[in-house]
TIMI-645589 format. One line per 8 residues: for each residue x, z, y of C-alpha. Coordinates in steps of 0.1 Angstrom, whole numbers, plus 5000, padded with zeros to 4 digits. Each point is the difference from the previous one (the first is absolute). Last residue first. Layout:
% residues N
X Z Y ~ ...
This chain:
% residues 506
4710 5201 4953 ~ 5029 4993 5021 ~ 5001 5031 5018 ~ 4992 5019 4970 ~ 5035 4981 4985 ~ 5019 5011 5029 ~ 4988 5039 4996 ~ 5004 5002 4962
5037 4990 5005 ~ 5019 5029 4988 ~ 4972 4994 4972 ~ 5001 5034 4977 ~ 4980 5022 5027 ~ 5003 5037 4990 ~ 5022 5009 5034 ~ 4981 4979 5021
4968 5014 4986 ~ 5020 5038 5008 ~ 5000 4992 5031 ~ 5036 4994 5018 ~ 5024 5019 5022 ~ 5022 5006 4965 ~ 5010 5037 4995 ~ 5033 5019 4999
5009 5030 4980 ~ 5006 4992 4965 ~ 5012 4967 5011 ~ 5028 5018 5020 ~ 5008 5020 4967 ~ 4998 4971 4978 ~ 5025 4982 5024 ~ 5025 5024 5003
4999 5001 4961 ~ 5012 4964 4997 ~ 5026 5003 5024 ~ 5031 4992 4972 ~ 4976 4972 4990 ~ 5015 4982 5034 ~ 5035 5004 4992 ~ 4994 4987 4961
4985 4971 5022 ~ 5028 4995 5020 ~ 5026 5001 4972 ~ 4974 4966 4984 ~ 5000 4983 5032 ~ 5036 5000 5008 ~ 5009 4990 4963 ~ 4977 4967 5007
5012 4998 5033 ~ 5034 4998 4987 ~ 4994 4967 4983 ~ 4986 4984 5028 ~ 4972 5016 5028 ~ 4985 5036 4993 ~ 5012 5011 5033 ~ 5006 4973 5026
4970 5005 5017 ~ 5008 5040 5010 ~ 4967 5015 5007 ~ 4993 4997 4964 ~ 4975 5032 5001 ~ 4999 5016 4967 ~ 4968 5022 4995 ~ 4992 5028 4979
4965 5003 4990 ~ 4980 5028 5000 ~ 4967 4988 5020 ~ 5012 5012 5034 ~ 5035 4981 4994 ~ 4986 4969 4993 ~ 4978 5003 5032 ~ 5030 5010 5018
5020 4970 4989 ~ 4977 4975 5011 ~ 5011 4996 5038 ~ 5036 4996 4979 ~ 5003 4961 5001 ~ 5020 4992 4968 ~ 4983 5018 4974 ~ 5012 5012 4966
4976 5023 4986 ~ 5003 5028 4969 ~ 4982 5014 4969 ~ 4973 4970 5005 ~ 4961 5010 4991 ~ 4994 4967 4994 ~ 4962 4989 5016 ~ 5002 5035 5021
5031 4985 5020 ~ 4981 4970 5012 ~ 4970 5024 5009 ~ 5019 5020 5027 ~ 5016 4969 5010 ~ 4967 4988 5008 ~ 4996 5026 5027 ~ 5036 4996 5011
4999 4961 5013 ~ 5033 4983 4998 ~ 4983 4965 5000 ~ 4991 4993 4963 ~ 5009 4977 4970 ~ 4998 5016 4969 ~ 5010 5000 4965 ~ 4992 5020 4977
5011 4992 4966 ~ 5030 4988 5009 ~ 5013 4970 4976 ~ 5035 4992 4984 ~ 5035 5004 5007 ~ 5017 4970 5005 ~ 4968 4977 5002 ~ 4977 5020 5015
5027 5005 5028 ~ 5012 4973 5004 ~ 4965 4982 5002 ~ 4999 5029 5028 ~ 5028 4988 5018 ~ 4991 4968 5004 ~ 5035 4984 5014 ~ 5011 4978 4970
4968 4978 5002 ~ 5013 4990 5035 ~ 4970 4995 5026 ~ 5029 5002 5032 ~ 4977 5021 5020 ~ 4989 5028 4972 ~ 4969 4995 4974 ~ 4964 5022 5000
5019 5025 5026 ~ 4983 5032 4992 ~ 4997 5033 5025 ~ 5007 5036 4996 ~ 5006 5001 4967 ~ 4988 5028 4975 ~ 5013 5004 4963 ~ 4991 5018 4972
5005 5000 4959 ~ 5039 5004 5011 ~ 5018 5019 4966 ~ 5035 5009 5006 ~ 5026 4984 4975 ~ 5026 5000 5025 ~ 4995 4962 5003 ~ 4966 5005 5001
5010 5018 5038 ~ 5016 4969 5007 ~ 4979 4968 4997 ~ 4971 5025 5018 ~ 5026 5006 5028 ~ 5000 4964 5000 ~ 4962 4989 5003 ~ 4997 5033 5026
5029 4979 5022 ~ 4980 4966 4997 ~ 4966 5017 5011 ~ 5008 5028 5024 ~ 4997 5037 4985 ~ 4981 5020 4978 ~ 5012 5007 4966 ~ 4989 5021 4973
5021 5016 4970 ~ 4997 5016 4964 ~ 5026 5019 4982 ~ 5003 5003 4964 ~ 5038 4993 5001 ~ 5020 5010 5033 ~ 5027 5015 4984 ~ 5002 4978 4969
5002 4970 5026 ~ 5018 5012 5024 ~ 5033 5004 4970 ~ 4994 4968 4996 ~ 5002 4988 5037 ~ 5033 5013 4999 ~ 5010 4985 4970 ~ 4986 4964 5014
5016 5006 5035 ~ 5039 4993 4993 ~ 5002 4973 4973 ~ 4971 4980 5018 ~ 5021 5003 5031 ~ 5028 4985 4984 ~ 4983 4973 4983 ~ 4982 4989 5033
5032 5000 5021 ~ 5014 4979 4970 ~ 4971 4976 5005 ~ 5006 4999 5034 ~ 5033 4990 4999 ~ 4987 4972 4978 ~ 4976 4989 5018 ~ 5012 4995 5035
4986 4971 5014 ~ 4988 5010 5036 ~ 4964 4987 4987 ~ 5000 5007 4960 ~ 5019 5033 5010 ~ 4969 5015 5022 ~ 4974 4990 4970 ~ 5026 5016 4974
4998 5032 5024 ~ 4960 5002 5002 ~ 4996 4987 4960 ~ 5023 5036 4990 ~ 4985 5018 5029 ~ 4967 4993 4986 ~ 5007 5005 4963 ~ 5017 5031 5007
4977 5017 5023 ~ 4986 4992 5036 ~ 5024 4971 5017 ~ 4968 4977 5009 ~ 4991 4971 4974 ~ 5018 4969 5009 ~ 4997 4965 5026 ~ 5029 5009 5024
4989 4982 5033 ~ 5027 4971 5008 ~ 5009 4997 5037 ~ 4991 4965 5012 ~ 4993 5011 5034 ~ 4959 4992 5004 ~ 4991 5004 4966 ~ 5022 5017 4979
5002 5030 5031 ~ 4961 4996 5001 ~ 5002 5013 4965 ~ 5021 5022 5006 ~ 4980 5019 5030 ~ 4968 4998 4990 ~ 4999 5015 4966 ~ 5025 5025 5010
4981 5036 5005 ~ 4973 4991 4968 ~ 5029 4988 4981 ~ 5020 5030 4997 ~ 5034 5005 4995 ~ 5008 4975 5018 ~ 5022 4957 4997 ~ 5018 4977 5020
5022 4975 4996 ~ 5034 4980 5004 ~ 4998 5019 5038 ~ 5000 4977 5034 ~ 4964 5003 5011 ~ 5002 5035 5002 ~ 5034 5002 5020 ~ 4974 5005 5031
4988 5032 4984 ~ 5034 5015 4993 ~ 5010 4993 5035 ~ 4967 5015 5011 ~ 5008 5036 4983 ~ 4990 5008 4972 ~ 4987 5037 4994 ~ 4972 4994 4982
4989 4959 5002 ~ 5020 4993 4986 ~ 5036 5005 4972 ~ 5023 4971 5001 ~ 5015 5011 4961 ~ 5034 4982 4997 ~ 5011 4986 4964 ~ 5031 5002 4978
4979 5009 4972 ~ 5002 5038 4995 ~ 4999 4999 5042 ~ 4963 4993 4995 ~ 4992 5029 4983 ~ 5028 5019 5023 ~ 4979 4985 5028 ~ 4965 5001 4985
4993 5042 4995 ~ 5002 5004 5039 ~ 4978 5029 5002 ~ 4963 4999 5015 ~ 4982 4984 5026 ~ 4980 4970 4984 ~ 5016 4965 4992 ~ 5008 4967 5001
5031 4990 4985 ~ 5017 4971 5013 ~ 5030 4987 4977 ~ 5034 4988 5017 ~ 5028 4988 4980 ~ 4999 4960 5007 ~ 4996 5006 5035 ~ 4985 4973 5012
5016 4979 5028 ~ 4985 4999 5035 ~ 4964 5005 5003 ~ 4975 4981 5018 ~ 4968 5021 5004 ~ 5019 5030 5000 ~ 4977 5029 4993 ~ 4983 5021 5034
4972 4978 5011 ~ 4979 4984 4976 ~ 5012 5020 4969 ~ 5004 5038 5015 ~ 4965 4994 5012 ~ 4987 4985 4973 ~ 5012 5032 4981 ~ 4985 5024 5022
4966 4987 4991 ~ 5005 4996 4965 ~ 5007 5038 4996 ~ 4974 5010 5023 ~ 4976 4977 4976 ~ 5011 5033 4978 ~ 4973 5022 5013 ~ 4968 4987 4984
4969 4987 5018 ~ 5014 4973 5022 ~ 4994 4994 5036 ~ 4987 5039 5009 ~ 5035 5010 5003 ~ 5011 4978 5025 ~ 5034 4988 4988 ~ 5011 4970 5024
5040 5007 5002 ~ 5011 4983 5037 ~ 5040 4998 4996 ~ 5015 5006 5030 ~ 5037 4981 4993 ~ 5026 5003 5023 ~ 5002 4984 5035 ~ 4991 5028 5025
4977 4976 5022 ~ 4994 4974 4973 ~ 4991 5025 4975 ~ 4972 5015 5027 ~ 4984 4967 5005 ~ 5000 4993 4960 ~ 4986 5036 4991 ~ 4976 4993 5029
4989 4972 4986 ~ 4997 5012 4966 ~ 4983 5030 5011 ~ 4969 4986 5018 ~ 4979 5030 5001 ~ 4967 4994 4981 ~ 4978 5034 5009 ~ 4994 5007 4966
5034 4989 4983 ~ 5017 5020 5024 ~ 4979 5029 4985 ~ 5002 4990 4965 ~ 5037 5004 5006 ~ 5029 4978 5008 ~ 5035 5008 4989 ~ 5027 4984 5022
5037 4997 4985 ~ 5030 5000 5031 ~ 5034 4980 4987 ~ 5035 5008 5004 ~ 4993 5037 5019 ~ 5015 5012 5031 ~ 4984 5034 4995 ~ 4983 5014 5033
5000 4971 5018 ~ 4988 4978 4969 ~ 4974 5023 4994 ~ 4988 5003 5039 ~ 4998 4961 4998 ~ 4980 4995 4968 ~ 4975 5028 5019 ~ 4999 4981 5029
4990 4971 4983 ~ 4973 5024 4979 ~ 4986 5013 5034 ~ 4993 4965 5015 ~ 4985 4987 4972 ~ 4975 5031 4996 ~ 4965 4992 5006 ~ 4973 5009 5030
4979 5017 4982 ~ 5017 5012 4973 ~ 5029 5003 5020 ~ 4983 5023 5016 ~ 4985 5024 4974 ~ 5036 5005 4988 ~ 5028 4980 4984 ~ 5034 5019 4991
5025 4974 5002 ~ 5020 5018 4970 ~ 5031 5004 4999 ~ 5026 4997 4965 ~ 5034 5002 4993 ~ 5009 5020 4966 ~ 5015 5036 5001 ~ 5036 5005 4995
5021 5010 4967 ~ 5032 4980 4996 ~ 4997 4981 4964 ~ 5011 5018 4964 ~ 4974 4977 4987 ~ 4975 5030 4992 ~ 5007 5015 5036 ~ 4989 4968 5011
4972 4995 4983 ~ 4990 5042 5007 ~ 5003 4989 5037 ~ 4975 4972 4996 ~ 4976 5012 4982 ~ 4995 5036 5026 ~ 4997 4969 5026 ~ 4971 4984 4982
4984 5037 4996 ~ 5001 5003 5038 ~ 4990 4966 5002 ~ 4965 5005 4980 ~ 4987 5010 5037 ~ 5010 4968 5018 ~ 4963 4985 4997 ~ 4992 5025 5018
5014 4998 5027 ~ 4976 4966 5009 ~ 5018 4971 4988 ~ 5028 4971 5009 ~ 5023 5019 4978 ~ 5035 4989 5009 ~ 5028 5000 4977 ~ 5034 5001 5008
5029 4983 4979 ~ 5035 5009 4991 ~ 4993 5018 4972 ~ 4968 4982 4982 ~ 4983 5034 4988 ~ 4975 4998 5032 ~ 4990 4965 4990 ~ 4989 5016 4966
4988 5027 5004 ~ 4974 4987 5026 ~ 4993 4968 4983 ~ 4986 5022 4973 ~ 4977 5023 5023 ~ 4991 4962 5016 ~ 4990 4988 4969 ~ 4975 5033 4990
4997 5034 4979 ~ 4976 5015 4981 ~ 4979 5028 4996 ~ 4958 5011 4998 ~ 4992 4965 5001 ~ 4960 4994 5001 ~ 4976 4979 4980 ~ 5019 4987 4977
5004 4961 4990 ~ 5006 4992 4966 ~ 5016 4965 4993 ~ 4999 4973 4972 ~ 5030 4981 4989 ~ 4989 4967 4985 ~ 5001 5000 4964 ~ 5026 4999 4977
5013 4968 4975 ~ 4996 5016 4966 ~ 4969 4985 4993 ~ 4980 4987 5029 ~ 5000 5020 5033 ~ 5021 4975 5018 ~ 5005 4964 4985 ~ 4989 4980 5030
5038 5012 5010 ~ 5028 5022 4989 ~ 5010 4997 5034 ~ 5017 5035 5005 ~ 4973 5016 5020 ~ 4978 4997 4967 ~ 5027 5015 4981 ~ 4994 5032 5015
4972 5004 4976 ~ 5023 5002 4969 ~ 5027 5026 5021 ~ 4964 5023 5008 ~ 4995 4999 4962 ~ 5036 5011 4990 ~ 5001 5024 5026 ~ 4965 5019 4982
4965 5007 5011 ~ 4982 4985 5027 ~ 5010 5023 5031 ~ 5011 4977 5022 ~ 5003 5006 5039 ~ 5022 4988 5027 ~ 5001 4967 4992 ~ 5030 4969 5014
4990 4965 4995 ~ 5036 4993 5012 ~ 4997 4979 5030 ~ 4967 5009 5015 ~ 4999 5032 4986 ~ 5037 5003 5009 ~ 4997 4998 5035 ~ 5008 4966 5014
5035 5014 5024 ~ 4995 4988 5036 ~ 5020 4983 5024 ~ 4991 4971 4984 ~ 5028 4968 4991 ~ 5011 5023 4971 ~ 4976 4984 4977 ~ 5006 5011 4962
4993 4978 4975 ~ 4984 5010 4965
């Protein structure tokens, strides 16, 4: 599928994508059958094997969630020698508090000067609603580039800005001509697109249309884009193993590293619902091969992953010694996990493409998964490679969950998620979910750092962590012994976490 970069803005992903935000249907392997519908499987759809069209539920209400702009936020605020401007009311700038506490512990994590990130906001009011707020985002951009002589200025617009139609693309252009580095309009209005990770996409085009070289030099043979999250820098001395450098955005790159995009033999994540947009419009409009492989979760994964990377900078056979070697090291280890954390059950809730791996990883260790919850469901990724579902991986690799369930971060059917499998421990990525675990007896293991369960020592990562985690199990009977749920007790008895979309429907 192509992707325009002539528009200023991103498509969201349910335009692009075919993106859900809720599924509750039965098991992964059924929603990965219907997804082939957004894959072009054709007049054939919903006969035999083939799938069915993906069907959506629609809520009522959202008790939680998140939005683009809260994701184009952290990440145009982690680019280091950037500012971001928040064309917004104040408080749209409230999650940057928790942004900047992300920042400092990536840096401390990569052994990096602590310092807090660059961000202002234009802080809209009544008035500029009114009368709109060109004139106070260009002086914005200029007080930011006073204040922090930055290489390029990213603007985040709002559902506010979006509202009142301020033309921010040409003042972005009439500003940028004035100071003469990039101001880079982002167009993320949370209302645009139902599910947060359109932010992704959004600050992506950006970076693509006016940061990366359009005409660059010579490739550098040795270079490999990763995408990735904040976390630990896991992929340089991966990489390094062989003879390749790791240009690590959008978290704590710098624009140098972004411009030198376009030159790299490839580029490649962690997780395919954060990169979709950006390698595959690397291939596309720069000529930068997209590595077409299962995501780095587990042995078989990282195994396919690293071959995938070697194939295009042609280094197999120092690869496949790397391989050897680490197989040699981690498979005793994660032995010895296994017997220790035998019997064991686990649920996940988390992003899409990142839950699909830690799923790869904790049935690695033997732990049984009959749950899952994502947040969101990309039907097929940019670039449409077969090699890139993640969930046909893993049904494939490991087999089916259960329950599976596609839902937007919402605690009152988290509740009921949790009573369907009775888990003896959560891993969650986005921790707003984490109390509720807790309340009901269930230790919780927040991956705060991305880079955790990734690769071969992910998997050994994961499996200590958990043993960690069990360690509090107590703490959390007593706290469940003595908390209560704000919810009736027919909430608490309903079966159907979504009994309230389906009465809307009916």
């Amino acid at each position: 599928m192509a992707i325009n970069l002539r528009t200023a803005a991103v498509e969201t992903r349910e335009q692009r994508l075919g993106t859900i935000t809720a599924w509750d249907e039965g098991t992964a392997a059924k929603l990965a059958e219907q997804s082939e519908y957004s894959r072009g499987c054709g007049a054939g759809c919903g006969v035999g094997n083939k799938g069915s069209k993906l069907c959506e539920l629609e809520s009522p209400f959202t008790q939680g969630g998140s939005c683009a702009e809260q994701v184009v936020q952290g990440q145009a605020s982690g680019i280091l020698d950037a500012v971001l401007v928040q064309h917004s009311p104040i408080g749209c700038a409230a999650n940057q508090p928790m942004n900047n506490t992300n920042f400092r512990n990536t840096l401390a994590r990569r052994g990096m000067a602590v310092r807090n990130s660059l961000a202002l906001s234009t802080n809209l009011t009544e008035r500029d609603m009114v009368y709109g707020g060109v004139e106070k985002l260009q002086e914005t951009i200029r007080e930011a580039y006073r204040r922090h002589n930055p290489k390029a200025v990213f603007i985040a617009t709002s559902c506010a800005t979006g509202i009142i139609g301020d033309d921010v693309e040409t003042a972005a252009r009439e500003v940028q001509e004035e100071i003469g580095i990039p101001v880079v309009p982002v167009f993320c209005e949370g209302f645009k697109s139902k599910h947060w990770s359109t932010g992704f996409d959004a600050i992506q085009h950006g970076v693509l249309r006016q940061i990366v070289k359009k005409n660059p030099g010579k490739k550098q043979e040795d270079l490999v884009n990763i995408i990735i999250l904040s976390g630990t820098d896991v992929y340089t001395p991966m990489l390094a193993e062989l003879g390749l450098r790791a240009n690590l955005v959008l978290n704590l790159a710098t624009i140098e590293q972004l411009e030198q995009m376009s030159e790299a033999a490839a580029s490649v994540s962690f997780c395919y619902t954060l990169a979709s947009y950006f390698t595959a419009a690397l291939e596309q409009e720069f000529g930068v091969p997209e590595i077409k492989a299962p995501q780095p979760y587990g042995f078989a994964g990282t195994d396919a992953w690293l071959r995938a990377i070697a194939r295009a900078t042609n280094r197999e056979e120092v690869t496949e010694a790397y391989i050897a070697r680490e197989h040699a090291r981690v498979r005793p280890i994660v032995e010895e996990l296994r017997e220790q954390l035998k019997g064991l059950t686990g649920y996940v809730a988390m992003g899409a493409s990142f839950a699909h791996g830690v799923v790869v990883v904790l049935r690695e260790l033997g732990i049984d998964v009959p749950g899952t919850l994502v947040f969101h469901h990309d039907p097929v990724y940019d670039s449409g490679a077969p090699e890139r579902d993640t969930l046909g991986h893993l049904v494939e690799e490991t087999g089916d969950v259960e329950n599976f369930t596609v839902g937007i971060r919402q605690h009152y059917q988290f509740y009921n998620l949790l009573q369907r499998v009775n888990p003896d421990f959560i891993v969650i990525r986005h921790g707003g979910l984490s109390p509720l675990a807790s309340r009901l007896g269930k230790p919780s293991l927040q991956l705060g750092d991305a880079s955790f369960p990734l690769g071969y020592q992910g998997i050994i990562n994961l499996g200590a962590e958990i043993l960690a985690v069990l360690g509090q199990k107590k703490f959390h009977e007593d706290l469940a012994a003595h908390s209560s749920l704000p919810y009736r007790r027919s909430w608490l008895d309903e079966k159907d976490p979504f009994a309230l979309a389906r009465a809307a429907v009916a």
